[in-house]
C-alpha positions in Angstrom: 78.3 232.0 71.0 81.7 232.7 69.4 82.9 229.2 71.4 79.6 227.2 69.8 80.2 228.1 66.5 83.9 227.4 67.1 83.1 223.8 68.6 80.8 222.9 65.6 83.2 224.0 63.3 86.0 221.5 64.7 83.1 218.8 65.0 82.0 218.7 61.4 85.8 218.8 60.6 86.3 215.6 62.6 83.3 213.7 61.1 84.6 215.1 57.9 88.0 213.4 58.6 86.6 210.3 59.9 84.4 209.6 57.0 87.2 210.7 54.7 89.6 207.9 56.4 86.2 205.2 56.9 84.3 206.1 53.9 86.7 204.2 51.4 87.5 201.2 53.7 83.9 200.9 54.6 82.6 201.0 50.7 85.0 198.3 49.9 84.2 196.4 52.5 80.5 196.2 51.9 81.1 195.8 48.0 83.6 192.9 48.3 82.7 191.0 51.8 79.0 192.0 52.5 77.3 192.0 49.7 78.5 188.4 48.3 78.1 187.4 51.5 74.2 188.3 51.5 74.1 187.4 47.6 75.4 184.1 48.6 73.1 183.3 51.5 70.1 183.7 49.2 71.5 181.7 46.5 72.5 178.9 49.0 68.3 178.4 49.0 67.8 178.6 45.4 68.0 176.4 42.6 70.3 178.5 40.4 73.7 177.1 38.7 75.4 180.2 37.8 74.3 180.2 34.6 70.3 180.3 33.9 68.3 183.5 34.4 65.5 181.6 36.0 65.8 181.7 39.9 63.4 179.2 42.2 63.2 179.0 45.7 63.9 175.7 47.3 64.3 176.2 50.8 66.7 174.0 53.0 67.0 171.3 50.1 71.2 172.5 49.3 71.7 172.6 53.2 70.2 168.7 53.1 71.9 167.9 50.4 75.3 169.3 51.5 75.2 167.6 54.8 74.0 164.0 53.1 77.1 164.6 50.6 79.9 161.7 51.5 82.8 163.8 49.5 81.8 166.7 51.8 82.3 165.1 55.1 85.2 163.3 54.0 87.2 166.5 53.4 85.3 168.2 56.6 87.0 165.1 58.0 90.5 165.6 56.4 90.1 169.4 57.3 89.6 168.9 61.0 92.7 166.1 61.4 95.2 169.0 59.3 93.9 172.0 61.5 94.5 170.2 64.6 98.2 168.8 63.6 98.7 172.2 61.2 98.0 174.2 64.7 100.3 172.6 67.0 103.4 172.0 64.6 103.1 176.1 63.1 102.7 177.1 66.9 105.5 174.7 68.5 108.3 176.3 65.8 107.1 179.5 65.7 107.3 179.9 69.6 110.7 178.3 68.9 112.0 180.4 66.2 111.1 183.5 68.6 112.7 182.4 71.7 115.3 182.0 69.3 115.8 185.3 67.9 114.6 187.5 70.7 118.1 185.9 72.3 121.4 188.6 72.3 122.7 187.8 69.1 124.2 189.9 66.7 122.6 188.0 63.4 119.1 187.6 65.5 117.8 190.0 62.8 118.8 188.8 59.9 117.3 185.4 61.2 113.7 187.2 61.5 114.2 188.4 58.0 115.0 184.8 56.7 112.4 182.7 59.0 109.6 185.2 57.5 110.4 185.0 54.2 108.7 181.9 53.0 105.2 183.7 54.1 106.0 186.3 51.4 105.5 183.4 48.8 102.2 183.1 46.8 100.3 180.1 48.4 100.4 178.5 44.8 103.2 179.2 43.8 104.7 177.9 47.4 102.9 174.8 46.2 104.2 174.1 43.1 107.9 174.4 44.5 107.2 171.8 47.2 105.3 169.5 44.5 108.8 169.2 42.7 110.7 168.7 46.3 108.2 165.8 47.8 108.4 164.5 43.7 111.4 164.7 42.7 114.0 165.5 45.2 112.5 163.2 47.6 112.1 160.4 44.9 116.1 161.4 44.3 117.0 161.0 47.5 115.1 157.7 48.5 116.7 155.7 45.2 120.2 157.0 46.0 120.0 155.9 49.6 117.6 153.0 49.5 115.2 154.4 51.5 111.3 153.1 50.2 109.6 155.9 52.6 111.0 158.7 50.8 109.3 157.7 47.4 106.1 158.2 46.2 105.1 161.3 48.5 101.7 163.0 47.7 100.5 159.5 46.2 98.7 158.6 49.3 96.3 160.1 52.0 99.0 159.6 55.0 102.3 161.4 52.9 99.8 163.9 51.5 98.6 164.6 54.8 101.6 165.6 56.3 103.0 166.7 52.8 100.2 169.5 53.7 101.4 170.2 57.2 105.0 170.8 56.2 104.3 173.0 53.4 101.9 175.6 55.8 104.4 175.2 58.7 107.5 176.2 56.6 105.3 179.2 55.4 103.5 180.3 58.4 105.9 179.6 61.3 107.7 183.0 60.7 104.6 185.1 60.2 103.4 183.1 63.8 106.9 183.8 64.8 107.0 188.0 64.6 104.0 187.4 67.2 105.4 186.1 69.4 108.5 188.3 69.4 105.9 191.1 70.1 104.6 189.1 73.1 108.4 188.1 74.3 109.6 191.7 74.1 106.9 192.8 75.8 108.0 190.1 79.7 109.7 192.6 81.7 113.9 191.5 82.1 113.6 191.7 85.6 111.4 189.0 86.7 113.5 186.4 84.7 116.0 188.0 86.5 114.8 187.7 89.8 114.2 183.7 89.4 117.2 182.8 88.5 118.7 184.6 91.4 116.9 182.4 93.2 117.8 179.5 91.2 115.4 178.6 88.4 116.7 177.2 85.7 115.5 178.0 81.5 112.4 175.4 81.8 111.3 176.8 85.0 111.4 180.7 84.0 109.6 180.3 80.6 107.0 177.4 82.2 106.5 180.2 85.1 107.3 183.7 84.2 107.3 184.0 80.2 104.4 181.3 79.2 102.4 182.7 81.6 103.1 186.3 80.3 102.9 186.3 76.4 99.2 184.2 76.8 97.8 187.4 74.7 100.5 186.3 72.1 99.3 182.4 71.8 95.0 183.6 71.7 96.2 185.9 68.4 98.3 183.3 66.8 96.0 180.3 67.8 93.2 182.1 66.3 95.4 183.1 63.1 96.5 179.4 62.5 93.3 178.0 63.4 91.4 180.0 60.9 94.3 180.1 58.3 94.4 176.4 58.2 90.7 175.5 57.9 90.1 178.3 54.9 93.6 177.0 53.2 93.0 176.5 49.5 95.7 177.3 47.5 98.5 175.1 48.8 95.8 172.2 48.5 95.2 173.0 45.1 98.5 173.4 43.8 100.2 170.5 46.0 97.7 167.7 46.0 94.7 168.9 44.0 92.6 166.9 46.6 94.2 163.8 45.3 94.4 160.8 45.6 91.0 160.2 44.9 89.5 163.2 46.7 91.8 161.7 49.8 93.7 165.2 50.6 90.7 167.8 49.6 89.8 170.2 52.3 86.6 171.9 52.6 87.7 174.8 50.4 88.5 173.3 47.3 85.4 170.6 47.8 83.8 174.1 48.0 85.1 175.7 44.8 85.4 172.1 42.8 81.2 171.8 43.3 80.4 175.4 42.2 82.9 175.4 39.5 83.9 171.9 38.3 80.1 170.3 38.9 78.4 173.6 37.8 76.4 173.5 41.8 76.6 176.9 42.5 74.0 176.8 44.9 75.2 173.6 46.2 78.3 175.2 46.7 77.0 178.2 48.1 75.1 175.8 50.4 78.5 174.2 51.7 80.0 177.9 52.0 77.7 178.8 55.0 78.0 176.2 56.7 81.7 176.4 56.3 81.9 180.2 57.3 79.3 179.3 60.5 81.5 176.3 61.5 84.5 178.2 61.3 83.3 181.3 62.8 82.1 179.2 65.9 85.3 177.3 66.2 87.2 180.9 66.2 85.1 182.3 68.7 85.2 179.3 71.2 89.1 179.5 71.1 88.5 182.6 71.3 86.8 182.7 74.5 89.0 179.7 76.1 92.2 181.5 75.4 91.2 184.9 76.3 89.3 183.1 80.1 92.9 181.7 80.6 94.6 185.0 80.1 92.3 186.5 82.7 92.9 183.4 85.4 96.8 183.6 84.6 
């Protein structure tokens, strides 16, 4: 009896200490993610604009017109081309970077610090600093050396584009970076050691032996990237602002520039599902791929 009362006593303390640890996540959790997310959902089939107290059902008629909206698939569009080109160049350095600094080097520390520092920069503020650079120091440049190219960045789709691309890759290639170094430390010395005893040279240990090994690394950080660079908003509001002409607007701020610029909030809320659908899907198939290829590897 004595060992029953004793066991219930140390089970309601350990639901006591796992709601006390859950309980708080948990509440802010459903307050801040679930709950907009249901409240938004309804709205996305009503005709309300943020502002009136009257509320009307009208079915599928936002989804319709969200999908027959040309500004919409022009930025779905622009969104898909940066992801794809954001994903490879953030991946590419930040693999890089960590082969890099996972090398015997006595400043291979301070080099982490500096290569992940730009992530610690507010994405519009990170923005605003690269505005002036692809303005005005680029601008500087191309009339002191001649050079036409240099001039007039962010003024068309093509500069903007990779305007875009530069400014994420610069911020998120360290953050990408310190995964990698997990997945790198984590290859055992000896098998690198063992092929180049028998004579493989750098490309042929890291195509064979530490690919191969850090896949877990490349499904976190392609699924970080992937989703970082379809949900980006600040940058492309404080670097472009969509422009020119709507030319450089992602999905997020054609999002936020309906519900809050054309008063559409259920428009808006409209677009936002099938934004969060679309980019859970995409998440989950890499997802999937990746995590197949880490099994067959």
């Amino acid at each position: 009896m004595n060992n029953k009362k004793t066991k219930s006593k140390r089970s309601k303390k350990n639901n006591l200490a796992y709601w006390a640890f859950v309980g708080p996540s948990l509440f802010a959790f459903t307050l801040v993610i679930f709950i907009p997310l249901v409240l938004g959902i309804y709205y996305s089939f009503t005709d309300w604009n943020g502002i009136s107290s009257q509320i009307n059902f009208v079915g599928f008629e936002n989804y319709i017109k969200a999908f027959s909206d040309e500004s919409f698939r022009n930025s779905f569009i622009f969104t898909t081309k940066f992801t794809v080109a954001s994903v490879i160049v953030i991946n590419v350095i930040g693999f890089l970077l960590a082969l890099l600094v996972t090398r015997e080097s006595k400043i291979s520390n301070l080099l982490r610090t500096i290569f992940f520092m730009p992530n610690l920069i507010g994405g519009l503020i990170l923005g605003f600093i690269w505005q002036f650079i692809f303005v005005n120091v680029f601008n500087g440049i191309g009339e002191a050396l001649g050079q036409q190219w240099l001039m007039g960045w962010l003024s068309n789709e093509t500069t903007g584009f990779w305007g875009m691309v530069i400014i994420v890759a610069w911020q998120m290639a360290g953050y990408v970076m310190v995964v990698y170094v997990a997945g790198l430390q984590n290859v055992p010395p000896e098998l690198n050691e063992a092929a180049k005893i028998d004579g493989a040279n750098w490309w042929q240990r890291l195509r064979n032996i530490t690919i191969p090994m850090v896949r877990p690394a490349f499904t976190i950080s392609l699924f970080l990237t992937l989703s970082n660079s379809f949900k980006l908003f600040d940058q492309n509001l404080a670097l472009t602002n969509g422009g020119p002409g709507n030319a450089t607007q992602m999905i997020a701020l054609n999002i936020y520039q309906t519900a809050f610029s054309l008063n559409k909030i259920n428009l808006a809320q409209a677009k936002a599902v099938i934004f969060f659908v679309l980019v859970a899907v995409i998440g989950l198939v890499q997802v999937y791929i990746t995590k197949k290829g880490e099994v067959e590897a």
